[in-house]
PyMOL CGO cylinders between C-alpha atoms (Angstrom):
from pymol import cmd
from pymol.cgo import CYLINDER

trace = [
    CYLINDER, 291.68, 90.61, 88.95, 295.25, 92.45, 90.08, 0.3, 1, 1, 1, 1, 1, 1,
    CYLINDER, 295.25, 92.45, 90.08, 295.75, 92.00, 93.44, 0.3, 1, 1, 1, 1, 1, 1,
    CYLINDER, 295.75, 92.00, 93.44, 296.18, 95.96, 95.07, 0.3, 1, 1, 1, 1, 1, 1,
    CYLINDER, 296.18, 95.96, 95.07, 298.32, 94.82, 98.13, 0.3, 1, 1, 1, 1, 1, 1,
    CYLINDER, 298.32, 94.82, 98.13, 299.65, 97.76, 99.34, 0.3, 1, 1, 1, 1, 1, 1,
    CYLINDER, 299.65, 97.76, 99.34, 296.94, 100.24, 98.79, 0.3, 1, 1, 1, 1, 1, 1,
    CYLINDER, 296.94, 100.24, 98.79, 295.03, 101.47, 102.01, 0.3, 1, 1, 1, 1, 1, 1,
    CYLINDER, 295.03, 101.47, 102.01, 291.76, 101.28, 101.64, 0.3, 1, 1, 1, 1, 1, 1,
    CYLINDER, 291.76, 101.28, 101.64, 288.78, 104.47, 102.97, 0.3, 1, 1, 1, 1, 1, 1,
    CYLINDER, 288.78, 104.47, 102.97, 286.65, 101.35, 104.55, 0.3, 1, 1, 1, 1, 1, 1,
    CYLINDER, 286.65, 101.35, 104.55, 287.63, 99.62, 107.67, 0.3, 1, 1, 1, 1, 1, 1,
    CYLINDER, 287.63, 99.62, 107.67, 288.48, 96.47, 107.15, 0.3, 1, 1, 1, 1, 1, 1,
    CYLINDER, 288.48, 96.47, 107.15, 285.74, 95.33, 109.57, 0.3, 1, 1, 1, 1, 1, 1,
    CYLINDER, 285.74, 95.33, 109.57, 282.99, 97.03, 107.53, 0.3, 1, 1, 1, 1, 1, 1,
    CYLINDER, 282.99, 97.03, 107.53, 282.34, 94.00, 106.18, 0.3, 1, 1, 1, 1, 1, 1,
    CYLINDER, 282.34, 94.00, 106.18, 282.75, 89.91, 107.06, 0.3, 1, 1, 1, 1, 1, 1,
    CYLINDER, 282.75, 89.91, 107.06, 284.67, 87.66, 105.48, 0.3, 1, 1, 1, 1, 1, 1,
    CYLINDER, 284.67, 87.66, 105.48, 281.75, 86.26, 103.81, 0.3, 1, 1, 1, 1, 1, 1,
    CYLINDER, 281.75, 86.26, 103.81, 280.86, 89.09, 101.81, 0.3, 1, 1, 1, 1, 1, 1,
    CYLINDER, 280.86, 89.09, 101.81, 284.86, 89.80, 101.57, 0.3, 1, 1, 1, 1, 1, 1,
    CYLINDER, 284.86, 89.80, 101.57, 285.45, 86.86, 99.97, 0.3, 1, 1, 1, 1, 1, 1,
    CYLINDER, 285.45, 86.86, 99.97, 282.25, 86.39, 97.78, 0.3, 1, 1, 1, 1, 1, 1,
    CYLINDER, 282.25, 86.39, 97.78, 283.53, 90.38, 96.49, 0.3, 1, 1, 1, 1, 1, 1,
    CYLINDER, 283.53, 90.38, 96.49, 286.75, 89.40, 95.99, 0.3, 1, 1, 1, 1, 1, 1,
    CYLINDER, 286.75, 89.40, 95.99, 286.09, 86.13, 94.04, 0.3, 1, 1, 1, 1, 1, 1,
    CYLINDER, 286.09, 86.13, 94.04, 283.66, 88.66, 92.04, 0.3, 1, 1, 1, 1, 1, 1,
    CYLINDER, 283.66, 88.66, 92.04, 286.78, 90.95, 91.04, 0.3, 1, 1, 1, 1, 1, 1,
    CYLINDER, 286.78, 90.95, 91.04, 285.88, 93.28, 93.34, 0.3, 1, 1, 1, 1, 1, 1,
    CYLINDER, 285.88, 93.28, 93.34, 289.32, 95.44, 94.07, 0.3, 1, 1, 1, 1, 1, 1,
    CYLINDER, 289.32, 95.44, 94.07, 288.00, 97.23, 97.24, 0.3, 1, 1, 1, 1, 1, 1,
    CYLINDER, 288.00, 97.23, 97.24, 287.39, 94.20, 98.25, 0.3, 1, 1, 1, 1, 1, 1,
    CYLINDER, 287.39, 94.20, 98.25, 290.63, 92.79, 97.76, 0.3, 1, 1, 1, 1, 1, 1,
    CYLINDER, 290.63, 92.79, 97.76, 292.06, 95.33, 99.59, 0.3, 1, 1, 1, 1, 1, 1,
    CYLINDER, 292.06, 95.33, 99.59, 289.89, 95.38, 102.53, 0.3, 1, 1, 1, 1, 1, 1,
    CYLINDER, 289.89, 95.38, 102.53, 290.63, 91.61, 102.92, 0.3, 1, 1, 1, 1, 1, 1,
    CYLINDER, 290.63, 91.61, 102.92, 294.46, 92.07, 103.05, 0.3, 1, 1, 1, 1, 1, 1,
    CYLINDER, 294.46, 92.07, 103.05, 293.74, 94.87, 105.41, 0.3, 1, 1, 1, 1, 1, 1,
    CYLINDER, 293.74, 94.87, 105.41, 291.87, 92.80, 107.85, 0.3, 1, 1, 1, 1, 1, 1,
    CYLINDER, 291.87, 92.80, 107.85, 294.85, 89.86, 107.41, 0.3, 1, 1, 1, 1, 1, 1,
    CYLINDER, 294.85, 89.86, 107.41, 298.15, 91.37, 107.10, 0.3, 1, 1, 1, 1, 1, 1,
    CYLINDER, 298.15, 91.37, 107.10, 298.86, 91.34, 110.75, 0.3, 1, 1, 1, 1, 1, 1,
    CYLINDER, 298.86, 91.34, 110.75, 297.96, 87.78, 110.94, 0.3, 1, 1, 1, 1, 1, 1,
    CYLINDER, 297.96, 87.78, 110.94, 300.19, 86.58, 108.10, 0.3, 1, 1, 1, 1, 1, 1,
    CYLINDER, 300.19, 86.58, 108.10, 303.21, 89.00, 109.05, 0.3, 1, 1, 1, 1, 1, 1,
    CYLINDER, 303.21, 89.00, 109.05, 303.21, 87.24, 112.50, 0.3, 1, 1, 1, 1, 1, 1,
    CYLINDER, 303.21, 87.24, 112.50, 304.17, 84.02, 111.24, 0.3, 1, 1, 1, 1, 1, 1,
    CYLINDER, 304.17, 84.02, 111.24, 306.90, 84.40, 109.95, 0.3, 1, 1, 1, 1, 1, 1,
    CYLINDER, 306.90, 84.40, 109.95, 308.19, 86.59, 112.99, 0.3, 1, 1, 1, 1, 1, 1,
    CYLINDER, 308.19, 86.59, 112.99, 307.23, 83.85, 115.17, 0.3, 1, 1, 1, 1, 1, 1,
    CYLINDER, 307.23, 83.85, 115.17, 309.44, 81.69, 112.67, 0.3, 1, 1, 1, 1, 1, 1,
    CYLINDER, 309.44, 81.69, 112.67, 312.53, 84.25, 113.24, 0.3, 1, 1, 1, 1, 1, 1,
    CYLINDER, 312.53, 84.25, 113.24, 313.00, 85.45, 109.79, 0.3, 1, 1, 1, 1, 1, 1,
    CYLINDER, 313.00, 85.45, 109.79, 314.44, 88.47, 108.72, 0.3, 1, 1, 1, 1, 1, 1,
    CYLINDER, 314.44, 88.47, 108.72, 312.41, 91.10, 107.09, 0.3, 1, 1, 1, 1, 1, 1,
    CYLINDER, 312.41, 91.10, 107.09, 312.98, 90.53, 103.60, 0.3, 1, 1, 1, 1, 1, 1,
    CYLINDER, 312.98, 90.53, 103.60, 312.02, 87.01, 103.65, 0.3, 1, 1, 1, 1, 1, 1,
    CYLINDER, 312.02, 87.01, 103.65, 308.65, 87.79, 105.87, 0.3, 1, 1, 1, 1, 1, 1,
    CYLINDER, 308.65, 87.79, 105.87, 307.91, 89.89, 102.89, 0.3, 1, 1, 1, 1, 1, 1,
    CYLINDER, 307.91, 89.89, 102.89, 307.91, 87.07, 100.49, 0.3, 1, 1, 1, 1, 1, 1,
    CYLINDER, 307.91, 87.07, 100.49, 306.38, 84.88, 103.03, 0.3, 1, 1, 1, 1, 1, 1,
    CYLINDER, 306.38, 84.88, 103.03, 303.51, 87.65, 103.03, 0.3, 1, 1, 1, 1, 1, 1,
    CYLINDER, 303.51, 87.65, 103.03, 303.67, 88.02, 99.12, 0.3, 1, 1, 1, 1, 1, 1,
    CYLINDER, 303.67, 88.02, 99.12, 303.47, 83.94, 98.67, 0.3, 1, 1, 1, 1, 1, 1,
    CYLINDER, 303.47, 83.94, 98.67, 300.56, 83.75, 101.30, 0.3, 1, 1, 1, 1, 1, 1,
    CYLINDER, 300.56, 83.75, 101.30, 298.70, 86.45, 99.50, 0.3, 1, 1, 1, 1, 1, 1,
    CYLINDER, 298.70, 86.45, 99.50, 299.36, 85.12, 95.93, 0.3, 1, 1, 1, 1, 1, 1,
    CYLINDER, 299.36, 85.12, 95.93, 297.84, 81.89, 96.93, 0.3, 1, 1, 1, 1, 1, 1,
    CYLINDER, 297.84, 81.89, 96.93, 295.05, 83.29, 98.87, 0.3, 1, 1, 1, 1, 1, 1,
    CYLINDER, 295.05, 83.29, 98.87, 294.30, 85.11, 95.28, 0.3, 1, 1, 1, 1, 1, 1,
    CYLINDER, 294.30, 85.11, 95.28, 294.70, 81.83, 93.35, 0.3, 1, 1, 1, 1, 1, 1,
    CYLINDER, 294.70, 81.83, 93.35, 292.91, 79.52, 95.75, 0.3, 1, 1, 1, 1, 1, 1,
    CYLINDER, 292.91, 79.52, 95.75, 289.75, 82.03, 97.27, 0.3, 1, 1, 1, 1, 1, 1,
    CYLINDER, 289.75, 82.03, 97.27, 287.53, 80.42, 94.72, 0.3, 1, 1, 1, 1, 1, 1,
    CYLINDER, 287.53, 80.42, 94.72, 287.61, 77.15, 96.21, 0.3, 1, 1, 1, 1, 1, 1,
    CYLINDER, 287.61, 77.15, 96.21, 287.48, 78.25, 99.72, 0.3, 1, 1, 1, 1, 1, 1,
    CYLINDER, 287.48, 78.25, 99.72, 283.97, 76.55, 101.18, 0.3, 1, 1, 1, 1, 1, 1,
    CYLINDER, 283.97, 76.55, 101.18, 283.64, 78.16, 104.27, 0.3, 1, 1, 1, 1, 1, 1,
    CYLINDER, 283.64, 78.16, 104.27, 285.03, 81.64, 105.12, 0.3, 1, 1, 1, 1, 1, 1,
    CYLINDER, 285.03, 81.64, 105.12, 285.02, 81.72, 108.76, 0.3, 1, 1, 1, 1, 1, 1,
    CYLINDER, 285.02, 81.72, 108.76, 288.00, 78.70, 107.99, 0.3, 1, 1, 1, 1, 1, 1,
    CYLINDER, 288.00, 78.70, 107.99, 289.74, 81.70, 106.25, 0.3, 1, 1, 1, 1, 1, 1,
    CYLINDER, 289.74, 81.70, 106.25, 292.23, 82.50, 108.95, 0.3, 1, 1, 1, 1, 1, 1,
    CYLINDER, 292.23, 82.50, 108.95, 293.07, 78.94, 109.92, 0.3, 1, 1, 1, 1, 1, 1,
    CYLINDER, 293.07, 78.94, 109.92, 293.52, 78.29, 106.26, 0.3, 1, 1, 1, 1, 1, 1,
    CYLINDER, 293.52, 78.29, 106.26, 296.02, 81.65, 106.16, 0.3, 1, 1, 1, 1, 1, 1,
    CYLINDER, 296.02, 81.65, 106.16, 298.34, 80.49, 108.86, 0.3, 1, 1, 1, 1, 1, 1,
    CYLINDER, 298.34, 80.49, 108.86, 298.91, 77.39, 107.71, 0.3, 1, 1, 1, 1, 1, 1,
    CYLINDER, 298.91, 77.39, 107.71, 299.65, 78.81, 103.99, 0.3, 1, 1, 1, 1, 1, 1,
    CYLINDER, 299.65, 78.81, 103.99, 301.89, 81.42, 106.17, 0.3, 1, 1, 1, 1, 1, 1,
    CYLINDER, 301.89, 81.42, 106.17, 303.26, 78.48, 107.88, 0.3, 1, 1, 1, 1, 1, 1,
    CYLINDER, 303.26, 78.48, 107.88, 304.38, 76.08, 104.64, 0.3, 1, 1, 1, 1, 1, 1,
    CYLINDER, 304.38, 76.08, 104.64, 305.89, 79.17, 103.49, 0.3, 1, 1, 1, 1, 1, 1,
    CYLINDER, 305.89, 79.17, 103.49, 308.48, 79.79, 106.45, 0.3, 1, 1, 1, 1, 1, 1,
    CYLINDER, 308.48, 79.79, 106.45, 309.23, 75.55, 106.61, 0.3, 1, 1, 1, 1, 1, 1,
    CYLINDER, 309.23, 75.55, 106.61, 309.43, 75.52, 102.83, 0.3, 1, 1, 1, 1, 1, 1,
    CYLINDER, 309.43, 75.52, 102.83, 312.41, 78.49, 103.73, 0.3, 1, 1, 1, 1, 1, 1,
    CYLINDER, 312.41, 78.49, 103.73, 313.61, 77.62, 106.77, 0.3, 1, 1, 1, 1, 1, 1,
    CYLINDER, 313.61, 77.62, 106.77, 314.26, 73.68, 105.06, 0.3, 1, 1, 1, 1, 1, 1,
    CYLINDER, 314.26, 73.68, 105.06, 316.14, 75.45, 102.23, 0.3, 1, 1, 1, 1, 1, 1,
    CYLINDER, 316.14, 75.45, 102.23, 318.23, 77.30, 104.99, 0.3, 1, 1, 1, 1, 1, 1,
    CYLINDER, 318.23, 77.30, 104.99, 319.24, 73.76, 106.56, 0.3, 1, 1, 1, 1, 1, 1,
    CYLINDER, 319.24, 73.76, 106.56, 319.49, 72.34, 103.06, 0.3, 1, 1, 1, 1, 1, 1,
    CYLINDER, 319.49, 72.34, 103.06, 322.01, 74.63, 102.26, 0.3, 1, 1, 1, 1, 1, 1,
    CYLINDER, 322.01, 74.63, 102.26, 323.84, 73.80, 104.95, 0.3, 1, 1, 1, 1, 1, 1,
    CYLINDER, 323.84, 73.80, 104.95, 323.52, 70.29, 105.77, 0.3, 1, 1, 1, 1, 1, 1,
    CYLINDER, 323.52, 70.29, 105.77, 322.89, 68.91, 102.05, 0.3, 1, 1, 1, 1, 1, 1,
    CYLINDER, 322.89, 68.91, 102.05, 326.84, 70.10, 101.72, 0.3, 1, 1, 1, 1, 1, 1,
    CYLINDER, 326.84, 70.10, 101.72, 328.08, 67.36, 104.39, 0.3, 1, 1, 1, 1, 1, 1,
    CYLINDER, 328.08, 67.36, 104.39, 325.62, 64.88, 103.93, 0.3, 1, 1, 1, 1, 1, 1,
    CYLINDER, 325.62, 64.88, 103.93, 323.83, 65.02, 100.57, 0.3, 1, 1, 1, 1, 1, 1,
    CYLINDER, 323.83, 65.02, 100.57, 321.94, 61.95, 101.16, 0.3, 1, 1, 1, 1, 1, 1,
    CYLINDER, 321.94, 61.95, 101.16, 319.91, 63.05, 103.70, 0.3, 1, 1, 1, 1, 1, 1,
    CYLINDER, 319.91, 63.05, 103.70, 315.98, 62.63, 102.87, 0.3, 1, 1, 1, 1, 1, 1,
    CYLINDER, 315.98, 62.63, 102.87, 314.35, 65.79, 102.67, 0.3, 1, 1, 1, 1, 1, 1,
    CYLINDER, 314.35, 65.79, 102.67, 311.81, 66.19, 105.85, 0.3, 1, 1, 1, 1, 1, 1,
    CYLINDER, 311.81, 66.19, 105.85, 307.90, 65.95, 105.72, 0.3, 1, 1, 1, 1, 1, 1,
    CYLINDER, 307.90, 65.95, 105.72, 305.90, 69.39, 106.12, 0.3, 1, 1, 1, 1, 1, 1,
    CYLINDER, 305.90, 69.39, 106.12, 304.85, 69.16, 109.84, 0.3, 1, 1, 1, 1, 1, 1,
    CYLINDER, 304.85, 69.16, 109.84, 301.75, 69.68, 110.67, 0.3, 1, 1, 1, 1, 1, 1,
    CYLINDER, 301.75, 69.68, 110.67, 301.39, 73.20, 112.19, 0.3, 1, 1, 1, 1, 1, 1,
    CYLINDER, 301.39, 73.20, 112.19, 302.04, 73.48, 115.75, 0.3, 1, 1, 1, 1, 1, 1,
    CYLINDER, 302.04, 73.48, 115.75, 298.77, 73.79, 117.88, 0.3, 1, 1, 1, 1, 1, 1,
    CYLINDER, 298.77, 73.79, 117.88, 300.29, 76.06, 120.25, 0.3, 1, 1, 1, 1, 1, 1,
    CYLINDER, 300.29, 76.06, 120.25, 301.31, 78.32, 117.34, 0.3, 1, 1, 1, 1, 1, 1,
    CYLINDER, 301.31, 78.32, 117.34, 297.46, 78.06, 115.54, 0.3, 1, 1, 1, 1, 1, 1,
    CYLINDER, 297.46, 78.06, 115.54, 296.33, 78.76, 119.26, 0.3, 1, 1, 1, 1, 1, 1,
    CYLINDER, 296.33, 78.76, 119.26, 298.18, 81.46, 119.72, 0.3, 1, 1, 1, 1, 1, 1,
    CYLINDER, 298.18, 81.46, 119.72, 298.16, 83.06, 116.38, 0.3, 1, 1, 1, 1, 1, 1,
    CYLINDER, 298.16, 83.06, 116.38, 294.19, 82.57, 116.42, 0.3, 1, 1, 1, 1, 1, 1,
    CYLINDER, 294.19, 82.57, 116.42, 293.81, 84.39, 119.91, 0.3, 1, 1, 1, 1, 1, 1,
    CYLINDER, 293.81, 84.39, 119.91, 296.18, 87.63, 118.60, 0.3, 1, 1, 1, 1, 1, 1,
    CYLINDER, 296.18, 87.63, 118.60, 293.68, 88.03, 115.51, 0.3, 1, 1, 1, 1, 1, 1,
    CYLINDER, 293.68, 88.03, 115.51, 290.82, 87.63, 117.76, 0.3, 1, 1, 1, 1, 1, 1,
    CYLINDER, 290.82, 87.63, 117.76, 292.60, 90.48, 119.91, 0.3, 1, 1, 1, 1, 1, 1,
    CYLINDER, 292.60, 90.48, 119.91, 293.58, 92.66, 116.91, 0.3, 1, 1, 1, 1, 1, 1,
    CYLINDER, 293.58, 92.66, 116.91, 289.48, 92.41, 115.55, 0.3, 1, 1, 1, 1, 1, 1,
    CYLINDER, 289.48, 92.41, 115.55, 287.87, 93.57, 118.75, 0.3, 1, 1, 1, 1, 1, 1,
    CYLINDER, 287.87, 93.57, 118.75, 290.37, 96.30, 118.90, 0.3, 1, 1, 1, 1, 1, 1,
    CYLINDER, 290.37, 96.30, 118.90, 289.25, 97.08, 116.05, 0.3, 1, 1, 1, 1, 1, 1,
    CYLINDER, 289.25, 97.08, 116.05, 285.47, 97.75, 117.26, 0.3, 1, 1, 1, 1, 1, 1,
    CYLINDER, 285.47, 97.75, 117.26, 286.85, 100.26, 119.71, 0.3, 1, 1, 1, 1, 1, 1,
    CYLINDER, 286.85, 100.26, 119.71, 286.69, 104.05, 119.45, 0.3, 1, 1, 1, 1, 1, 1,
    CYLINDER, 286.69, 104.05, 119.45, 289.87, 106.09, 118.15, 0.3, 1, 1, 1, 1, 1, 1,
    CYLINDER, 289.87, 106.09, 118.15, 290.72, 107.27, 121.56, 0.3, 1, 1, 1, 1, 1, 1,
    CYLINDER, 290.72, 107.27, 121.56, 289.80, 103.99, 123.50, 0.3, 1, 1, 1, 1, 1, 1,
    CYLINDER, 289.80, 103.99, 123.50, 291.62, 102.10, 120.83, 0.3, 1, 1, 1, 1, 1, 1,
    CYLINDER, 291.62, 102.10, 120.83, 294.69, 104.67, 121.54, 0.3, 1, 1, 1, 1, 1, 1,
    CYLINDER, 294.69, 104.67, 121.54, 294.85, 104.30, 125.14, 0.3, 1, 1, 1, 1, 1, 1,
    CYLINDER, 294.85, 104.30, 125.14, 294.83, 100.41, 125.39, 0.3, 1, 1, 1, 1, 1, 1,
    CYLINDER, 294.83, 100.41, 125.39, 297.87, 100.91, 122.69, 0.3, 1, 1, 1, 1, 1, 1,
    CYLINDER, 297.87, 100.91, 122.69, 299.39, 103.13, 125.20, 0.3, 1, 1, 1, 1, 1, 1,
    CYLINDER, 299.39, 103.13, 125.20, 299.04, 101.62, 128.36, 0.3, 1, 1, 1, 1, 1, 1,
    CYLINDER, 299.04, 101.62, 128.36, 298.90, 97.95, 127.57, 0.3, 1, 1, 1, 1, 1, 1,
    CYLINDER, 298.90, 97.95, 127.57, 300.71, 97.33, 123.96, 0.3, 1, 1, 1, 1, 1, 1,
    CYLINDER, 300.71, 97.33, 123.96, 304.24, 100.16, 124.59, 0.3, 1, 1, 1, 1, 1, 1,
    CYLINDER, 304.24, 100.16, 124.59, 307.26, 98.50, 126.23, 0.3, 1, 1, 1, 1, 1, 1,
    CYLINDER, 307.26, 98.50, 126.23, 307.70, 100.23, 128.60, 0.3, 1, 1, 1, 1, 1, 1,
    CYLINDER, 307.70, 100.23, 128.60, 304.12, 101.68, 129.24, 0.3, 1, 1, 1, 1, 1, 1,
    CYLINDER, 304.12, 101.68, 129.24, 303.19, 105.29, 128.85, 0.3, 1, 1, 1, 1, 1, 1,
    CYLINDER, 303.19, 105.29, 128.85, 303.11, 107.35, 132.32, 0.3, 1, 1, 1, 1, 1, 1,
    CYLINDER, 303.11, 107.35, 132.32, 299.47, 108.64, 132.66, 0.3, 1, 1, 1, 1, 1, 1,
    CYLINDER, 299.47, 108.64, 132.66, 300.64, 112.02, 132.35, 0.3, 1, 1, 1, 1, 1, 1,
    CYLINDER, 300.64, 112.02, 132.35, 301.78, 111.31, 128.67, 0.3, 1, 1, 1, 1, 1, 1,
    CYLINDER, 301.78, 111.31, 128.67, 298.69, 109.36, 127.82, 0.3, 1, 1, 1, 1, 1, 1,
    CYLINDER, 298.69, 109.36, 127.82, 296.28, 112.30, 129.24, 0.3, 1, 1, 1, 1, 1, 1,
    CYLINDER, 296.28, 112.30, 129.24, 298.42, 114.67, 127.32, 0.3, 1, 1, 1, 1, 1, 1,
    CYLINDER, 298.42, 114.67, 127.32, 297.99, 112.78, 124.16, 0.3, 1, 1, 1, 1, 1, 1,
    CYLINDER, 297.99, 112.78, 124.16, 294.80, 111.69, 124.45, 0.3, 1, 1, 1, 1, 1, 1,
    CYLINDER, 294.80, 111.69, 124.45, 293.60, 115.59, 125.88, 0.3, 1, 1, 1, 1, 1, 1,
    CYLINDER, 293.60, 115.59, 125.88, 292.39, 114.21, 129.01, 0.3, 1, 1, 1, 1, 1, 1,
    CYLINDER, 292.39, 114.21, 129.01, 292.57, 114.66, 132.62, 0.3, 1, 1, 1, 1, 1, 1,
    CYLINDER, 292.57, 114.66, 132.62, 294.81, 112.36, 134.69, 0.3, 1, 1, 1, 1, 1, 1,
    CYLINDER, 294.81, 112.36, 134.69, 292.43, 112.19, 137.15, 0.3, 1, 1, 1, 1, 1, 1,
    CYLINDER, 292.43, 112.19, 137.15, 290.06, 110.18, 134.81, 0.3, 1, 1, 1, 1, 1, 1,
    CYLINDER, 290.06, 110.18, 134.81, 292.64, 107.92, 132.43, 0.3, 1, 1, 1, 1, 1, 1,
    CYLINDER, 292.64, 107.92, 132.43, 291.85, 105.15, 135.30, 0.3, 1, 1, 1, 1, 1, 1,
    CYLINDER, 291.85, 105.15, 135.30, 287.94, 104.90, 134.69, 0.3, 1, 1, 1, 1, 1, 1,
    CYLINDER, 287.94, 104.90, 134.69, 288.45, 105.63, 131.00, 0.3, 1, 1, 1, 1, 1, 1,
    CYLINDER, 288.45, 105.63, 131.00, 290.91, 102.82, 131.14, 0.3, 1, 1, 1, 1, 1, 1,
    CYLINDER, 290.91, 102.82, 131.14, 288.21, 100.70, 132.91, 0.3, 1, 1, 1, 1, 1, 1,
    CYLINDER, 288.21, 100.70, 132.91, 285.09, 101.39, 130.25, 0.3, 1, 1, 1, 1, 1, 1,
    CYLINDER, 285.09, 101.39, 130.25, 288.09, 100.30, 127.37, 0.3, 1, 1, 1, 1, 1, 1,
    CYLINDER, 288.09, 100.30, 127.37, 289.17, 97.47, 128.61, 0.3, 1, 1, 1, 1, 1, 1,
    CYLINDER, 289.17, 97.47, 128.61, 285.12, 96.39, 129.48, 0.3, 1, 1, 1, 1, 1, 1,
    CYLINDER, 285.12, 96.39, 129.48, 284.25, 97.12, 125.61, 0.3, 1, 1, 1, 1, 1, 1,
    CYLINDER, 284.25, 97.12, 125.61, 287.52, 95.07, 124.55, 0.3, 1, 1, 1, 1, 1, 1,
    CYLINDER, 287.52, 95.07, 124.55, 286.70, 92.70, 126.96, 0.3, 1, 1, 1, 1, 1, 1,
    CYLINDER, 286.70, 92.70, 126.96, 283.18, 92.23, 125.12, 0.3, 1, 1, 1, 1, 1, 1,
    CYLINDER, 283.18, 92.23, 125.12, 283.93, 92.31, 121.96, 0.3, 1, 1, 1, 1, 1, 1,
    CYLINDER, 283.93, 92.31, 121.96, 286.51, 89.48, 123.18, 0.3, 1, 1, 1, 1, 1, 1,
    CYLINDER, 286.51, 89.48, 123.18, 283.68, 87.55, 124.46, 0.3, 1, 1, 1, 1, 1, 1,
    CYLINDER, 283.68, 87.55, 124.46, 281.50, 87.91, 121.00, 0.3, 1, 1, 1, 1, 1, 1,
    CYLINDER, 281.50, 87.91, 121.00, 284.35, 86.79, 118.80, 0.3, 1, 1, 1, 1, 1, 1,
    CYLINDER, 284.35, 86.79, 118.80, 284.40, 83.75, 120.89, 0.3, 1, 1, 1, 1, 1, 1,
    CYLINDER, 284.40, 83.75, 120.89, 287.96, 84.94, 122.99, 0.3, 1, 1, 1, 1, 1, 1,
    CYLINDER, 287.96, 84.94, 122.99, 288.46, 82.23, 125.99, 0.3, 1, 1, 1, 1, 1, 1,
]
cmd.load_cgo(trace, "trace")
């Protein structure tokens, strides 16, 4: 099976669950592949921003984390741990990087340093990483537009006017507010059903 890591796929990424994702892609099911990196690019691309490195190397952090989620998917027993298991693959990748960065550096004044132990993952980080997935899933579930508007008002620094939200969004200014309200209630749900505290 090739890995098609860049190709967009016609299905959502939520059309199916990571069960069925990962039973297709351990099948050699392309589509399926895709669909999966779909649903988890965001979540591996935010470790390594979180770890501060530059674009280039969050690329290879992404490429590493998906090259091992290809090798290792067979072996994965549960697929709701799927996520988990992806940050923390994400996360050995930046260390592994960020220790060569320091190696660099510090093996050149003192080369008999020992070479530091892999921490574990930092709760905080799993916590937080964990809750922006949850976040990015149940926007997902959201129409187009309401999808649009919480982008708008809630995700652009700094946040739309409501004149330039009703414009885009063709609605009246008058009702943005109580559109806004029935959004953020459906978000709020879906929030709430993925288990969102």
């Amino acid at each position: 099976m090739t890995p098609v890591i860049t190709r967009a796929s016609k299905k959502s990424p939520d059309a199916w669950d990571d069960g069925r994702l990962v039973k297709e892609c351990v099948s050699g099911n392309e589509e399926a592949w895709s669909l999966l990196i779909e649903k988890y690019k965001a979540l591996i691309y935010s470790i390594p921003v979180k770890y501060g490195l530059p674009p280039h190397e969050a690329a290879d952090v992404f490429q590493s984390t998906c090259m091992e989620l290809l090798t290792r998917l067979p072996q994965l027993r549960e697929p709701r741990a799927l996520p988990k298991w992806l940050m923390q693959v994400a996360h050995h990748q930046c260390y592994r990087w960020k220790r060569q960065q320091r190696r660099v550096v510090s093996r050149d004044a003192e080369p008999d340093l020992p070479v530091p132990e892999t921490p574990a993952i930092a709760e905080s980080l799993v916590q937080q990483t964990q809750e922006e997935q949850m976040l990015r899933e149940a926007m997902a579930f959201l129409t187009p537009q309401c999808r649009r508007l919480v982008e708008l008002l809630f995700f652009e620094v700094p946040p739309r006017p409501y004149s330039d939200v009703a414009a885009e969004l063709g609605l009246a200014v008058g009702s943005i507010g109580f559109t806004r309200q029935k959004c953020i209630e459906r978000l709020r749900r879906h929030l709430d059903e993925l288990g969102f505290h």
